[in-house]
Legacy VTK file of the C-alpha trace (Angstrom):
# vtk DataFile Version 3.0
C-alpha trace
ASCII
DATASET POLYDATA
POINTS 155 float
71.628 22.817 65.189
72.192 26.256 63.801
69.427 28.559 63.569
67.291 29.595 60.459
68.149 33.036 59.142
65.288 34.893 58.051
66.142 36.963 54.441
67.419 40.439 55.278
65.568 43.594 53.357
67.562 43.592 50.239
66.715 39.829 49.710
62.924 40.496 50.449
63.351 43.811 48.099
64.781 41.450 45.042
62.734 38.491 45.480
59.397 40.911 45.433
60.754 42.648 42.619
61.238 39.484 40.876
57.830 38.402 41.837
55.856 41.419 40.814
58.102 41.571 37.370
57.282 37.787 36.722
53.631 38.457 37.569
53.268 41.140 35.633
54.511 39.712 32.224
52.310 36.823 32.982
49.584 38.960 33.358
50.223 41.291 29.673
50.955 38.117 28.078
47.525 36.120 28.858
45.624 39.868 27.989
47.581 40.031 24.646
47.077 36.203 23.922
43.271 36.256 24.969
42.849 39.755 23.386
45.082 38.425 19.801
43.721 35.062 20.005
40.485 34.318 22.146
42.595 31.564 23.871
43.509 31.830 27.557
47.018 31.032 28.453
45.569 27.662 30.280
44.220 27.335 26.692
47.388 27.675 25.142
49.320 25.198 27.177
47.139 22.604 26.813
47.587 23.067 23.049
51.493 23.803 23.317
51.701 20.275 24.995
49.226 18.569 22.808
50.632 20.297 20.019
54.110 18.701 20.552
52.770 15.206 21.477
53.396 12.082 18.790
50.046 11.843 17.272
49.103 15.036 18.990
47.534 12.944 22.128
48.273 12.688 25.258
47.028 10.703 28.699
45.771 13.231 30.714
47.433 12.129 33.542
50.720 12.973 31.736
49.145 16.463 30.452
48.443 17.178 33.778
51.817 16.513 35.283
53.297 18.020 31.770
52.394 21.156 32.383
51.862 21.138 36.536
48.149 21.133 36.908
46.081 18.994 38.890
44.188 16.264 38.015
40.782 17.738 38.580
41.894 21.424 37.445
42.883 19.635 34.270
39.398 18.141 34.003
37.211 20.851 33.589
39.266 23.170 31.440
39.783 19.804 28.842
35.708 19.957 29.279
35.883 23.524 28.233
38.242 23.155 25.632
36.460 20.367 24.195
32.824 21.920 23.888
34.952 24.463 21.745
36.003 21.814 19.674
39.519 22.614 20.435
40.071 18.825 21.404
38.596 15.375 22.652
38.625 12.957 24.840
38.163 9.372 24.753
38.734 6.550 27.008
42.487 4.328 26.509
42.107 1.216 24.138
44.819 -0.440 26.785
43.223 1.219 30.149
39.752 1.587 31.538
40.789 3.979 34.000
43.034 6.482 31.313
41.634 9.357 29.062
43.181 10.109 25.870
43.642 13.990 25.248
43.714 14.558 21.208
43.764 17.704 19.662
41.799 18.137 16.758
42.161 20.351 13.549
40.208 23.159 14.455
42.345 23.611 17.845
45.722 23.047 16.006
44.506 25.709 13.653
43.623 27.749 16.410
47.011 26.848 18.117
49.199 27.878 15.435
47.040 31.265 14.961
47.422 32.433 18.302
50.798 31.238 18.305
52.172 34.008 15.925
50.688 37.027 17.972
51.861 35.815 21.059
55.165 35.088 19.916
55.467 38.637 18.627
54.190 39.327 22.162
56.823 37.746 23.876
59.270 39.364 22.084
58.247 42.923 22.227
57.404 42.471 26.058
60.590 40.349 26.849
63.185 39.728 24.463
63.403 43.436 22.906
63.655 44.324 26.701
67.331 42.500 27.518
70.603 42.545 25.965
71.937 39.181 24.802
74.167 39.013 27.787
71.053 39.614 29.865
69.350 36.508 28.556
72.005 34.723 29.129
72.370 35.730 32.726
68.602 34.737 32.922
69.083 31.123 31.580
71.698 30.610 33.630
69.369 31.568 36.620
66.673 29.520 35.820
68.701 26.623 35.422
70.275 26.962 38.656
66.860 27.379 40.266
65.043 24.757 38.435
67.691 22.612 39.943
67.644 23.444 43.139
63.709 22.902 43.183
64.442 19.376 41.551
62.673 20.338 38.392
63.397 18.643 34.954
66.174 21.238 32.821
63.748 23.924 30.536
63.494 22.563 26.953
LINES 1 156
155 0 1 2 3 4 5 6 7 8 9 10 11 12 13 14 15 16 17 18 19 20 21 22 23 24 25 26 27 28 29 30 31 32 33 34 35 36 37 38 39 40 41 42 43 44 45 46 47 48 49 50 51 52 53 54 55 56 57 58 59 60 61 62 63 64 65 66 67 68 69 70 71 72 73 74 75 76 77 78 79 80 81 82 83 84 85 86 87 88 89 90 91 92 93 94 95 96 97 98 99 100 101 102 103 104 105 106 107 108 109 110 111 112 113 114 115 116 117 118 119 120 121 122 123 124 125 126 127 128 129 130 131 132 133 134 135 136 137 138 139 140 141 142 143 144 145 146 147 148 149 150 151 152 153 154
């Protein structure tokens, strides 16, 4: 059985660099889209996925595992969320058990508000920041790491 190698410095130097990078434009984006928008990035992907749902609904055992939150995580921002009128929540015709996640008018409106400023966003902090060839380079990584991690291809 051959032994684990550790990563050497330059692979600890570009995976922390990637890190702090990633975390960082997570970080601007969710100011900009809470300062633009009053909606938290949790916010927004709720809405993103309801947003592209038939009917606009969703289980929320399927939101959850759409967008990789747990169960009980899921729970109390969807409370949140739906004291803001942004959605609501009703038990399945066909299951006792389920919850039905719809999104209602007022947080589709809000969706597609805070949609155009973060958009912009992601542009000027992204986007504007690569050269074509760049983006391509980082679509091809992503793809290779999503499969390695056994994750479903990006949209």
């Amino acid at each position: 059985m051959g032994q684990r190698k550790t990563p050497t410095r330059d692979e600890l130097r570009i995976w922390r660099g990637y890190i702090e990078t990633s975390e960082a434009l997570r970080s601007r984006l969710a100011s900009r889209l809470q300062d633009e928008s009053s909606l938290s990035s949790g916010d927004y992907q709720v809405l993103l996925a309801l947003s592209e749902a038939t009917g606009r609904t969703l289980r929320s055992s399927e939101l959850a595992e759409l967008i990789g939150w747990e169960r009980s995580r899921l729970s109390h921002h969807l409370g949140r969320m739906e004291k803001r009128g942004l959605l609501r929540r009703a038990r399945c015709p066909d299951d006792p058990h389920g919850i039905d996640v719809a999104l209602t008018d007022d947080g589709y409106s809000a969706f597609r508000e805070g949609s155009i400023p973060h958009l912009m966003a992601i542009r000027e902090l992204f986007i504007d920041a690569l050269s074509p060839e760049e983006l391509t380079q980082i679509e091809n990584l992503t793809r290779t790491l999503r499969q390695h991690l056994n994750l479903p291809p990006a949209d």
